[in-house]
C-alpha positions, -999 to +999 in steps of 0.1 A: -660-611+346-694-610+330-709-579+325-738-587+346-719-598+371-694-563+371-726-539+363-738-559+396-706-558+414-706-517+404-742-509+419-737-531+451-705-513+462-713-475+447-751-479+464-740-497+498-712-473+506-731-441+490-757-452+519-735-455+544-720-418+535-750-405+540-765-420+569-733-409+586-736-372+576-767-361+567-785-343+596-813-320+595-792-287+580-783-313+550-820-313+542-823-277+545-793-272+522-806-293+496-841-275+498-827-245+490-801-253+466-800-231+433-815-250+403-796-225+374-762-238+393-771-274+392-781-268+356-746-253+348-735-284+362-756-309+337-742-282+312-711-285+321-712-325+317-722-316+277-690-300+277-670-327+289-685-349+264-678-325+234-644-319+246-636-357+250-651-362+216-631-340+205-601-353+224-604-385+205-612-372+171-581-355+168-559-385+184-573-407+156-571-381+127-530-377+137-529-413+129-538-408+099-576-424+107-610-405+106-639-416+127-671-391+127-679-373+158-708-390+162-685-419+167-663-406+189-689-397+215-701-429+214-666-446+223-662-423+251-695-434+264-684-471+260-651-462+273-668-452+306-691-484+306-663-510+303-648-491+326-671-490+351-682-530+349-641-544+352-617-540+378-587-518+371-610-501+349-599-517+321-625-526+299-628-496+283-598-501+263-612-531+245-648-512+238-630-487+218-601-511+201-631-529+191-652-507+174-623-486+162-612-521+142-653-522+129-643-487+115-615-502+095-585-488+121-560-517+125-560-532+162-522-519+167-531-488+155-569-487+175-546-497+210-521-471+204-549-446+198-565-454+228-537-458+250-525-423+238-557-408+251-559-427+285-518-416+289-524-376+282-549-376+310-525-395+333-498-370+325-522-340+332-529-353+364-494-364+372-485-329+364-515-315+390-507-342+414-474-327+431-490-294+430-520-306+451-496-322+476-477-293+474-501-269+480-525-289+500-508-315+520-538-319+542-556-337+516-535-369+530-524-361+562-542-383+588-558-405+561-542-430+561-567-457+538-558-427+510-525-428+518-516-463+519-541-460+482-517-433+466-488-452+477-498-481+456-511-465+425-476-438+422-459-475+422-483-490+393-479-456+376-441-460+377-438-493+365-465-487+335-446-457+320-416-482+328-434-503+303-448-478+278-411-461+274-398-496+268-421-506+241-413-473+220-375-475+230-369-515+224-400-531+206-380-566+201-382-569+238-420-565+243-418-589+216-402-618+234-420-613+263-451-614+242-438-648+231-428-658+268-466-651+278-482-673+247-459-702+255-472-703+289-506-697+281-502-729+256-486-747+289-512-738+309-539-747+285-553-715+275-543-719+241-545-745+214-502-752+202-518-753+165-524-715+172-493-703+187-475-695+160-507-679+146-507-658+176-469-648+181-472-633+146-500-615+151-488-599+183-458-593+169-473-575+138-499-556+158-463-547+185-449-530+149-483-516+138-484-498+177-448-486+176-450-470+145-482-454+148-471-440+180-441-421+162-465-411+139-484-390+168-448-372+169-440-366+135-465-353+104-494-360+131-477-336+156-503-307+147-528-327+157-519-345+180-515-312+200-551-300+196-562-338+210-542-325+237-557-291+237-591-305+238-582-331+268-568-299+286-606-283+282-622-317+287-605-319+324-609-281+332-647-284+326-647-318+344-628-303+375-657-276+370-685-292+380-676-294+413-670-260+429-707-253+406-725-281+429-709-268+464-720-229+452-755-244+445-759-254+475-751-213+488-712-222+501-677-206+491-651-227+477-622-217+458-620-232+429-578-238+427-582-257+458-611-282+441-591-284+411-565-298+429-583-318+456-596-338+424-565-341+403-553-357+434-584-379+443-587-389+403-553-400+402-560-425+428-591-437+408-577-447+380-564-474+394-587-488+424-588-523+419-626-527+418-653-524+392-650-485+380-634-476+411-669-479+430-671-475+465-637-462+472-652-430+449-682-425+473-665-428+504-627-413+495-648-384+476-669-377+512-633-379+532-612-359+505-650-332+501-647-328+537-621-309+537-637-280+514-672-287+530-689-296+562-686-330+571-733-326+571-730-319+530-695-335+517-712-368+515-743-356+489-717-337+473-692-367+468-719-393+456-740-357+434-705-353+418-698-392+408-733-390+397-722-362+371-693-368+361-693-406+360-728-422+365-745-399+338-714-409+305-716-448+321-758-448+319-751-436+281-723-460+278-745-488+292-778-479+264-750-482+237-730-515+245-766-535+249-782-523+215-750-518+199-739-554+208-762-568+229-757-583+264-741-619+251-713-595+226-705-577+252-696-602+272-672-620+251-656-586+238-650-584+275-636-618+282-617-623+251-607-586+242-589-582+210-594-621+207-627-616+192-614-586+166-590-613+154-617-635+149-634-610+123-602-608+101-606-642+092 
């Protein structure tokens, strides 16, 4: 997918369903609450979003330096901003990865060690909120019950959760089989005619260097970069508390009660989901699962303005940034093929 077309794709589905939210809630007493809304709690709310970023800078600083890397912090906000971007423009979210193996290569980190880098950071998050999950269904089981779109959504993602952590644990635990079916994958992409036979062997070597280069960076987290590694982890601990924050600060600006153990966990639960929604940057199932999941911590008259005012924080805001950077940065035609080729084109720059 282009990224015209996904930055398309993105706006049609967050701005048709955010419209159909609010058409279906807002009323007259939505206007009223949003009239009187407290500006100093909406501006604790941009604060807030600073926050996140220097704690996710942060985050990633420290991931990279117990590899044994450096990258300024500077830098680091400005992959996080990408991060958010390629995420928002690809299904699965998963361009961001490639944003950040990219210009982590351009700043001299080999691509093994750039993927396990950035894998690391996307896997603490997905343990803290694996960690929160249980506890929200736990605590709050009527965050599902009765919805059963969510349900059928949560369902799906605990599987593709399962079988990824299947995958991580086997690529740490028995490397020589990611290999093969490394190898297994280029031989049909040569049979199918994605790649040229002259460059398999090219390619099986370079996987299979970049498989080592991952697997023994990874122990490297866990060994002499263990110190570190732990205050990445710190840092990703404060980055999702002041995240989580923003919330329960836009529902009090608008003069309403909310406890803030239940929003925490209403969006460890909701985020969860999100992370793996198959379309671009999880866009339109965030603007109408944040009104259903909202609702129950709101009136049904405000949860849709504070659904698509929180996506517009803590999402719309880093993937604006993200969006300045990629285009003068790379420009719209670089972008694309880092998108469409992925590490293909970092390979292309060794030689």
């Amino acid at each position: 997918m282009s990224v015209r077309r996904g930055l398309a794709a993105f706006l049609a589905l967050s701005l048709g369903v955010s419209t159909i939210v609010l058409v279906s809630s807002f009323d007259r007493s939505t206007i009223d609450m949003i009239a009187h809304a407290h500006k100093t709690r909406l501006a604790c709310a941009l604060l807030l979003v600073l926050l996140v970023w220097a704690f996710d800078a942060l985050k990633l600083y420290f991931v990279v330096k117990s590899a044994g890397e450096r990258i300024s912090g500077r830098l680091a906000i400005l992959l996080n901003w990408l991060r958010y971007f390629g995420c928002a423009i690809t299904p699965m979210q998963s361009g961001g990865g490639p944003f950040q193996v990219f210009f982590l290569f351009k700043s001299g980190i080999p691509i093994g060690k750039g993927v396990a880098i950035t894998l690391t950071s996307t896997l603490m998050t997905l343990f803290q909120l694996g960690f929160f999950v249980p506890l929200a269904l736990l605590l709050q089981p009527e965050l599902l019950q009765g919805r059963k779109l969510l349900q059928g959504v949560f369902s799906y993602v605990l599987v593709f959760v399962l079988v990824s952590w299947t995958v991580v644990v086997i690529s740490l635990l028995r490397p020589r089989l990611i290999k093969k079916w490394a190898g297994g994958i280029t031989l049909l992409l040569k049979r199918w005619g994605f790649l040229k036979p002259v460059k398999v062997l090219r390619v099986v070597r370079r996987v299979n260097r970049e498989i080592d280069n991952y697997n023994r960076n990874f122990r490297v987290f866990f060994s002499s970069g263990m110190p570190l590694f732990a205050l990445g982890f710190l840092f990703s601990c404060l980055q999702m508390v002041a995240m989580f924050s923003i919330l329960p600060c836009l529902i009090w600006s608008l003069g309403m009660n909310v406890s803030f153990v239940e929003a925490f966990l209403a969006q460890a639960l909701f985020l969860f989901i999100l992370y793996f929604v198959p379309t671009p940057g999880a866009s339109g199932v965030a603007e109408g699962g944040g009104a259903a999941i909202f609702s129950l911590l709101v009136p049904w008259n405000i949860a849709g303005v504070v659904a698509i005012t929180w996506r517009f924080f803590t999402e719309y805001l880093s993937i604006a940034m993200g969006g300045i950077v990629a285009v003068r940065l790379l420009g719209w035609g670089v972008t694309d093929d880092l998108l469409v080729q992925g590490e293909e084109g970092a390979e292309e720059d060794t030689q």
